[in-house]
BALOBA-1460 file (C-alpha; in Angstrom, 3 decimals):
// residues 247
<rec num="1" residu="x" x="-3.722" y="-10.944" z="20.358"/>
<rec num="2" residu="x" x="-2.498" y="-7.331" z="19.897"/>
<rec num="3" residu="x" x="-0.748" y="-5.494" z="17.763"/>
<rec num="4" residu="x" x="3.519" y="-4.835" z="19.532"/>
<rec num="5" residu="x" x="4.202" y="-2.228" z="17.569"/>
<rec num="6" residu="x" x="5.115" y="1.171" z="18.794"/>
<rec num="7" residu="x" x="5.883" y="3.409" z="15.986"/>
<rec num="8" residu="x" x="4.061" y="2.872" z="12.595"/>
<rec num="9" residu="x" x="5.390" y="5.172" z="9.817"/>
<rec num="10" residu="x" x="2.156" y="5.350" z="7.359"/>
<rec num="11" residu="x" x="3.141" y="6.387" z="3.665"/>
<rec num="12" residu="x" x="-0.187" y="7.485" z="1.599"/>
<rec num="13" residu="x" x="-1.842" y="8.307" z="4.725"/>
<rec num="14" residu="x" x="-3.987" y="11.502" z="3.532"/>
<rec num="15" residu="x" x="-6.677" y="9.098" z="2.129"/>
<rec num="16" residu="x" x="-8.016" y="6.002" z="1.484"/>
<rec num="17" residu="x" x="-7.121" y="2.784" z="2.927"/>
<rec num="18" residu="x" x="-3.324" y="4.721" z="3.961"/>
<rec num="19" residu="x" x="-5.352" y="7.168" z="6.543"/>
<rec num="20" residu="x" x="-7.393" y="4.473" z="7.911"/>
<rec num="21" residu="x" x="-4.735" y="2.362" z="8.516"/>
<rec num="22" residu="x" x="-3.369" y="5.406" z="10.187"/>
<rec num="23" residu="x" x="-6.483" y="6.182" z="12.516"/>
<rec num="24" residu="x" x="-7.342" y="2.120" z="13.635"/>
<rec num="25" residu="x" x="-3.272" y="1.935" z="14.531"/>
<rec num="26" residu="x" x="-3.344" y="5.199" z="16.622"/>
<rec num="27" residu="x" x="-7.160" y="4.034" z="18.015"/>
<rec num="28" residu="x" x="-4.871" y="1.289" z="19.678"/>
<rec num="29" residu="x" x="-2.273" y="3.738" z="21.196"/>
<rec num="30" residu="x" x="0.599" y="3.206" z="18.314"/>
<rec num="31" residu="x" x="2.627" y="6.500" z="18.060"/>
<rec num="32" residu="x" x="1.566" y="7.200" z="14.165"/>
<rec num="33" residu="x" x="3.515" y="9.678" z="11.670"/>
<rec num="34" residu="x" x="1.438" y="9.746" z="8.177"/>
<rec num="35" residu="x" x="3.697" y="10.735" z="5.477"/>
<rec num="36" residu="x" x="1.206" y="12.690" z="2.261"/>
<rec num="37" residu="x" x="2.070" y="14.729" z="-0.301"/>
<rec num="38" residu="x" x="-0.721" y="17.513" z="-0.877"/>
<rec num="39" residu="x" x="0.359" y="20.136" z="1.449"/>
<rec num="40" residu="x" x="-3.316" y="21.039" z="1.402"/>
<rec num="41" residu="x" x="-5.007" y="17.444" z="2.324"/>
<rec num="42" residu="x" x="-2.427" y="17.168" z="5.022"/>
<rec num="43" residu="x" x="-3.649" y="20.537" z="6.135"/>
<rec num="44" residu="x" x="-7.263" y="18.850" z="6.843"/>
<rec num="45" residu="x" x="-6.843" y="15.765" z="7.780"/>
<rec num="46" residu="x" x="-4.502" y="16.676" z="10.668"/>
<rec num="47" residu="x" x="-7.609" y="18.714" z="12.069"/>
<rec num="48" residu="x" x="-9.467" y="15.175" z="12.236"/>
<rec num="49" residu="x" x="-6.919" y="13.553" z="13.628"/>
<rec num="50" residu="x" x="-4.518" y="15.685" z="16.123"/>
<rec num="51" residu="x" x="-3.033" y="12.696" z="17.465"/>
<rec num="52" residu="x" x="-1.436" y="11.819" z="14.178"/>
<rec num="53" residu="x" x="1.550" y="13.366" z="13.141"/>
<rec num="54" residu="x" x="1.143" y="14.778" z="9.067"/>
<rec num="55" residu="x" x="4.295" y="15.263" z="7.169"/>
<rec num="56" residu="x" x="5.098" y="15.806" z="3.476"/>
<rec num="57" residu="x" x="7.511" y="14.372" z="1.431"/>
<rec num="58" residu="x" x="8.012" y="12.301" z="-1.997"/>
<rec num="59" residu="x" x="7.906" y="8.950" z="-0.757"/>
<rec num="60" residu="x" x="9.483" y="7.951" z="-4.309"/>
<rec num="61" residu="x" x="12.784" y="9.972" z="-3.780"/>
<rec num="62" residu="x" x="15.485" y="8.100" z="-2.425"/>
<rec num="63" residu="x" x="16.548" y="10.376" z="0.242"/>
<rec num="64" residu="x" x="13.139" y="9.995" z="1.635"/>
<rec num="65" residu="x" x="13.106" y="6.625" z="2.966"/>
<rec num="66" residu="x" x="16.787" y="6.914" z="4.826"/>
<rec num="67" residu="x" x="15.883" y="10.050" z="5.987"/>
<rec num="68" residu="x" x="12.228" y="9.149" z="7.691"/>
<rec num="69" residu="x" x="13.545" y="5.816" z="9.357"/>
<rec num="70" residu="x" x="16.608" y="7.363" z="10.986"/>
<rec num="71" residu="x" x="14.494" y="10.383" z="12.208"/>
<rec num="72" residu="x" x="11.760" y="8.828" z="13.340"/>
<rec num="73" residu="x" x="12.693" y="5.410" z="13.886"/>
<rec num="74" residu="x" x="9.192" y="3.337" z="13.482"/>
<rec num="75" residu="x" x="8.820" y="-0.463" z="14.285"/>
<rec num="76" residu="x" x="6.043" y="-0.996" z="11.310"/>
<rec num="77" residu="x" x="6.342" y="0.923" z="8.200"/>
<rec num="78" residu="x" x="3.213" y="0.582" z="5.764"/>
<rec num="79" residu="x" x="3.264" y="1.565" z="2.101"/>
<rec num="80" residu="x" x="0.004" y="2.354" z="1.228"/>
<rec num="81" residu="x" x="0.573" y="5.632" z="-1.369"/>
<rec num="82" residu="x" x="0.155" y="4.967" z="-5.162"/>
<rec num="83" residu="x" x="-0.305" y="7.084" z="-8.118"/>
<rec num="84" residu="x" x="-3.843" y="6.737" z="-10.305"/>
<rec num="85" residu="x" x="-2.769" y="5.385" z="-13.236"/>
<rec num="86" residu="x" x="-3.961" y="6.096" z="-17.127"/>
<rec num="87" residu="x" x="-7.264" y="3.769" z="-17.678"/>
<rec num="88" residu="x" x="-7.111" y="3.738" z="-21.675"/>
<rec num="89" residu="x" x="-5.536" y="0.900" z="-23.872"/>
<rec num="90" residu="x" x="-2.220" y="0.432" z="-24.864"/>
<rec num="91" residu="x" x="-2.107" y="1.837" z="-28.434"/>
<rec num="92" residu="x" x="-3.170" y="5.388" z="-26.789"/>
<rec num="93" residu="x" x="-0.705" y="5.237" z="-24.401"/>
<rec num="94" residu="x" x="2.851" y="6.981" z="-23.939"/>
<rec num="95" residu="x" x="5.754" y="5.858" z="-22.138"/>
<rec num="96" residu="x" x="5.347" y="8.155" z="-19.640"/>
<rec num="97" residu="x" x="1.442" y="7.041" z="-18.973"/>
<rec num="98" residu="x" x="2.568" y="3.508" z="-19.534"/>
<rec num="99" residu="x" x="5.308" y="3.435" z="-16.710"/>
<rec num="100" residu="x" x="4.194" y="6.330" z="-14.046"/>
<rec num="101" residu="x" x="3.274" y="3.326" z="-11.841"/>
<rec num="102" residu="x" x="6.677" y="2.062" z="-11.933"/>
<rec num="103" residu="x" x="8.667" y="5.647" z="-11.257"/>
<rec num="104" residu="x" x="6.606" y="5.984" z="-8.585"/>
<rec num="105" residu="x" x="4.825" y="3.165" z="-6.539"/>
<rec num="106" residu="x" x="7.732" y="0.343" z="-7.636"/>
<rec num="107" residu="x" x="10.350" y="3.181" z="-6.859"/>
<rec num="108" residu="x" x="8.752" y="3.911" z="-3.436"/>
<rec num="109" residu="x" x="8.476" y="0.130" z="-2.586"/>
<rec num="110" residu="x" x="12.232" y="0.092" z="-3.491"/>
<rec num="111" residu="x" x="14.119" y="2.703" z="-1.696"/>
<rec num="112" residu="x" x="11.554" y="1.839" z="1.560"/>
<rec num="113" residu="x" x="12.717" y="-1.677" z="1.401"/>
<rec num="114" residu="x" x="16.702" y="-0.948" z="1.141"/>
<rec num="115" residu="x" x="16.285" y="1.284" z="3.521"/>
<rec num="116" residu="x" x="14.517" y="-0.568" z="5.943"/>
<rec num="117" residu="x" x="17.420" y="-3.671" z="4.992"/>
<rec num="118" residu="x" x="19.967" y="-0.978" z="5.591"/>
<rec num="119" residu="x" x="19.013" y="0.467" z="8.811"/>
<rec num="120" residu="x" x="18.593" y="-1.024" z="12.649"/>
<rec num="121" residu="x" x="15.186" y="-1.897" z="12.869"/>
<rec num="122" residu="x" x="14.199" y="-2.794" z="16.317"/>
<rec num="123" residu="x" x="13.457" y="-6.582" z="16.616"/>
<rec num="124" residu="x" x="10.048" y="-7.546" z="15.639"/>
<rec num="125" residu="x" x="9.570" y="-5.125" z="13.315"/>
<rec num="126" residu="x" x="7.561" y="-5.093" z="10.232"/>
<rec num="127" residu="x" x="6.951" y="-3.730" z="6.431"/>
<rec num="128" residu="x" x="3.638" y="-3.839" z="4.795"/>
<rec num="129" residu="x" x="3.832" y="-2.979" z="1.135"/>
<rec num="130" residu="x" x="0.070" y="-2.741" z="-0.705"/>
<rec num="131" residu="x" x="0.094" y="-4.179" z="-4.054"/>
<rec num="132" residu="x" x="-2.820" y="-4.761" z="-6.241"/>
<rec num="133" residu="x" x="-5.067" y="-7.557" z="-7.562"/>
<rec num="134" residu="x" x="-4.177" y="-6.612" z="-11.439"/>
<rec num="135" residu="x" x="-0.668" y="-7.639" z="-10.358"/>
<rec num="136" residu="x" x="-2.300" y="-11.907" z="-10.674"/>
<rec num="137" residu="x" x="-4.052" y="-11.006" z="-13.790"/>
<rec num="138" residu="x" x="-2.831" y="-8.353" z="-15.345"/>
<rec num="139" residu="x" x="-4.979" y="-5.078" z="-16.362"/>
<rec num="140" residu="x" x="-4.986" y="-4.456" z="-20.036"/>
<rec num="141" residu="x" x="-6.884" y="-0.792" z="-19.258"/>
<rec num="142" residu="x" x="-3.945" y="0.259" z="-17.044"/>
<rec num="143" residu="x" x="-0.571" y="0.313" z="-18.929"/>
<rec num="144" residu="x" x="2.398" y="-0.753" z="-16.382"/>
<rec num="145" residu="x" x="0.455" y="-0.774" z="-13.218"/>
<rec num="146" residu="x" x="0.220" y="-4.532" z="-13.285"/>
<rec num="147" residu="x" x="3.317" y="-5.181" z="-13.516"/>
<rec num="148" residu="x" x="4.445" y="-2.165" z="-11.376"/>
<rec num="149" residu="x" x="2.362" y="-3.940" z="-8.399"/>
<rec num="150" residu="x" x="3.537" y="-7.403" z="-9.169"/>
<rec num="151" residu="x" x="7.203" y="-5.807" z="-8.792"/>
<rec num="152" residu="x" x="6.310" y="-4.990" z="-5.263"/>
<rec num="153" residu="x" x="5.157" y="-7.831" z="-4.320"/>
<rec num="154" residu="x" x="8.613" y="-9.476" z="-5.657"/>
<rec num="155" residu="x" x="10.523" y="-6.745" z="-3.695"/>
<rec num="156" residu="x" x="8.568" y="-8.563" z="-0.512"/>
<rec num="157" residu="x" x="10.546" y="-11.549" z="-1.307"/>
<rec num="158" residu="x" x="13.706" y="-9.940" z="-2.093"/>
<rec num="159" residu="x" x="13.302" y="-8.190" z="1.259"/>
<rec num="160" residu="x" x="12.694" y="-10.846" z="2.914"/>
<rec num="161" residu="x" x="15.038" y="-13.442" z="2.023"/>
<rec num="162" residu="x" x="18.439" y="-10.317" z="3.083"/>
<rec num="163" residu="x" x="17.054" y="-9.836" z="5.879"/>
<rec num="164" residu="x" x="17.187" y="-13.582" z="6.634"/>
<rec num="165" residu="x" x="20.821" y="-13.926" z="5.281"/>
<rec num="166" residu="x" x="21.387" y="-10.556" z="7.376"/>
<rec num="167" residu="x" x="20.025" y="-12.042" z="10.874"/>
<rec num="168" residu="x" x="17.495" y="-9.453" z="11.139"/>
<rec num="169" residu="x" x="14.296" y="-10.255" z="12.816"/>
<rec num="170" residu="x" x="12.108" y="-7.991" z="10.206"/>
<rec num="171" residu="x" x="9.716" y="-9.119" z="8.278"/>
<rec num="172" residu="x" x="8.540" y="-8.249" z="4.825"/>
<rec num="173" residu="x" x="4.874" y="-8.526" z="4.060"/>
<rec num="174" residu="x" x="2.614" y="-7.930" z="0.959"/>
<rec num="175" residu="x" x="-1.332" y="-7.374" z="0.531"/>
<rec num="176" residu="x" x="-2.913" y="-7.388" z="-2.122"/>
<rec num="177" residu="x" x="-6.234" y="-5.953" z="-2.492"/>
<rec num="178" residu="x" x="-8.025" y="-8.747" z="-5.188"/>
<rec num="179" residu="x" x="-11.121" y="-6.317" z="-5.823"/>
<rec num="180" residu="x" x="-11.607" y="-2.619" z="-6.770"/>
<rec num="181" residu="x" x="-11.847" y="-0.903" z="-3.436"/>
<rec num="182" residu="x" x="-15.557" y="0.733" z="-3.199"/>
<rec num="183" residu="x" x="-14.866" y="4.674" z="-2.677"/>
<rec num="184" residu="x" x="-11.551" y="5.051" z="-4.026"/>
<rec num="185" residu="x" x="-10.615" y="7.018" z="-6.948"/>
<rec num="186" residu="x" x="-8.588" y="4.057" z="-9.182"/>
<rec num="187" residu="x" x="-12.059" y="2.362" z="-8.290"/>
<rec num="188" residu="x" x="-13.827" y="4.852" z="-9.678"/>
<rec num="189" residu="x" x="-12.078" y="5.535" z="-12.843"/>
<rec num="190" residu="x" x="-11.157" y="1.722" z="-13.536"/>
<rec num="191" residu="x" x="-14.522" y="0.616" z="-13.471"/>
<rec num="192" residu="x" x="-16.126" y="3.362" z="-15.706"/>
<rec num="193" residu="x" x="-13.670" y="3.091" z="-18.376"/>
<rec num="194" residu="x" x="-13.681" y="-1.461" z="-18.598"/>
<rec num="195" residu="x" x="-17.756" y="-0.566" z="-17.925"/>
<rec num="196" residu="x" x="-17.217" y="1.537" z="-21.293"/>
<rec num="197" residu="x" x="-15.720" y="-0.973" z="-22.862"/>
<rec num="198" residu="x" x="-17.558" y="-3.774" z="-22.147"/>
<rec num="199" residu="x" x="-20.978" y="-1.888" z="-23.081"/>
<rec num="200" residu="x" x="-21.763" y="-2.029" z="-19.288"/>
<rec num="201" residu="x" x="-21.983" y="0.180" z="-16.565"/>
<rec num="202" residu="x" x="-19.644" y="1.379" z="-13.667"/>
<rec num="203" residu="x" x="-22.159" y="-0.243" z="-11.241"/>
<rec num="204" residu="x" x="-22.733" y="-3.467" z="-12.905"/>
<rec num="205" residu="x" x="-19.051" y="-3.927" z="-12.989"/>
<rec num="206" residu="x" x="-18.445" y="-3.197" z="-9.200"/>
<rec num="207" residu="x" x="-21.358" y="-5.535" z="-8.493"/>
<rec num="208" residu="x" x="-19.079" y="-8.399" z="-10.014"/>
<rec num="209" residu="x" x="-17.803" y="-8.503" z="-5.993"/>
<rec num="210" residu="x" x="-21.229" y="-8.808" z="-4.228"/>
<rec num="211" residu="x" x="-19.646" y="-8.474" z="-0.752"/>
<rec num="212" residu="x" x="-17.688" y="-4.875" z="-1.069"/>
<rec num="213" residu="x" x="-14.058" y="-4.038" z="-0.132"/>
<rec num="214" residu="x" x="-13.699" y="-0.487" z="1.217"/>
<rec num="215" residu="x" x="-11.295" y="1.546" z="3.072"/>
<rec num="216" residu="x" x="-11.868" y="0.659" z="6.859"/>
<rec num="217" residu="x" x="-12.325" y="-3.114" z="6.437"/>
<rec num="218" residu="x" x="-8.738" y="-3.119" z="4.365"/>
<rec num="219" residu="x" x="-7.185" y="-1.654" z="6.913"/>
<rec num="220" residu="x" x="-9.087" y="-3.769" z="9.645"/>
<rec num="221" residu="x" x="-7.631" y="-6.974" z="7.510"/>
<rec num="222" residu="x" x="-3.799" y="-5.772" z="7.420"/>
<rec num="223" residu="x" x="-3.821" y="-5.423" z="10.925"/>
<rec num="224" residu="x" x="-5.530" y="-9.117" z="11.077"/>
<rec num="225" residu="x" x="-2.599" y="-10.116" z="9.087"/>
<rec num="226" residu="x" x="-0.090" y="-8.262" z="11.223"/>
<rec num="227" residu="x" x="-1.533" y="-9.730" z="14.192"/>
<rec num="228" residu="x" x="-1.285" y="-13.199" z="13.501"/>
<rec num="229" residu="x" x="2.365" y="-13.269" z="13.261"/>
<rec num="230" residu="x" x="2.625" y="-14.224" z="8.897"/>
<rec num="231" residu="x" x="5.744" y="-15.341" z="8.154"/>
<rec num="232" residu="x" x="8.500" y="-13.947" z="6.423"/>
<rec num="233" residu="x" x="7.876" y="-13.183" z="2.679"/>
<rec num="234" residu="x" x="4.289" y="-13.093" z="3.000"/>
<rec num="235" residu="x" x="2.031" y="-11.985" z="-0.104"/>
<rec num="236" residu="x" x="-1.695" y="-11.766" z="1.342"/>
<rec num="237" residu="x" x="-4.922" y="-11.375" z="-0.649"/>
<rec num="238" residu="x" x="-8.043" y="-9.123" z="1.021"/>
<rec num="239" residu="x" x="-12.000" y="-9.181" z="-0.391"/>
<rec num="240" residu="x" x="-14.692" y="-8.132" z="0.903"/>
<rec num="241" residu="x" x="-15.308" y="-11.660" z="2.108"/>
<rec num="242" residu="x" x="-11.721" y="-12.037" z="3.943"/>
<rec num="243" residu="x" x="-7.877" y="-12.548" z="4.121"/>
<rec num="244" residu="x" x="-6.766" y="-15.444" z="1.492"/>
<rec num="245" residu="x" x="-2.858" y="-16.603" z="1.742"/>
<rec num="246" residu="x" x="-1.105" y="-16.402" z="-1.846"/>
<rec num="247" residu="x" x="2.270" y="-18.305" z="0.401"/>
């Protein structure tokens, strides 16, 4: 089966699972714009990949959203950007580590999924919002990001169900990555600091997922999921071993 889309707008595209989500869509001839932030990693990565249109804007703004979909009018929109968020406990926290997943991935996933309720999406079409495993269990190392990412996986539903009450033939999908993704930064830094404080190491605690989740097979898994025509309202967990259905 293949993918219908035609446009895919790509937010946290300059890295990670965001950019190769970016590359395998425009690999199957889907018109891609990437949306980044760093001026300067847009600047290289749109050297790799010509055929990919770079932009940069603050997805978390709320003019950002609005503005994107009516100028550029994509079919699939995929929310794959995040900030890194503090790894220490609670008690050395401040309000601004605790919640900087909130004002900025939870904001994102909000004004991207009013917007996309607000404007004409073209039939079939499609939003893909990345949560996190820590949003099932919680992450005591990580402040708010738990329940930042368990807020976006809500906003799925939320999405969902107006658009159903609206008539609108979009649907709302969330995937959850249920393992620290080998490679990536948050992966880095989360396991060294519960390695520290478990008397462990950063390796032993990765090995905890004996069959690894990286970058390229995330993004070959969301488009499994997009291809196989989820329902509605979707929340979708990836491993290393697979796709597991949280509906």
């Amino acid at each position: 089966m293949s993918l219908n889309f035609k446009k895919a707008l790509v937010v946290g595209a300059t890295q990670g699972t965001g950019l190769a989500i970016a590359q395998q869509l425009s690999e199957k001839g889907i018109k891609v714009v990437a949306l980044g932030s760093n001026p300067h990693r847009i600047k290289q990565v749109q050297a790799d990949f010509p055929r990919i249109q770079f932009i940069q804007a603050d997805a978390s703004e709320e003019q950002t959203a609005k503005e994107l979909l009516a100028a550029h009018q994509p079919d699939l929109v995929i929310l794959a950007g995040g900030t890194r968020p503090v790894m220490t406990t609670i008690e050395n926290m401040n309000w601004q580590d605790f919640s900087q997943s909130w004002n900025n991935d939870t904001r994102m996933a909000f004004h991207f999924t009013q917007a996309v309720l607000q404007a004409s999406m073209p039939a079939g079409s499609a939003l893909v919002s990345f949560s996190s495993g820590a949003s099932l269990n919680g992450s005591p190392l990580s402040g708010g990001y738990a329940g930042a990412k368990r807020m976006q996986s809500f906003l799925v539903k939320y999405g969902q169900r107006e658009a159903n009450l609206k008539g609108m033939d979009t649907k709302f999908i969330s995937v959850l990555p249920k393992q620290m993704m080998q490679g990536s930064v948050i992966a880095q830094e989360g396991s060294a600091a519960y390695a520290q404080a478990s008397g462990s190491t950063a390796e032993k605690f990765m090995c905890q997922w004996p069959a690894p989740l990286n970058a390229e097979l995330a993004a070959k898994l969301t488009l499994n999921i997009l291809q196989n025509n989820p329902i509605g309202g979707s929340l979708y967990a990836i491993t290393g071993t697979g796709i597991e259905s949280l509906n």
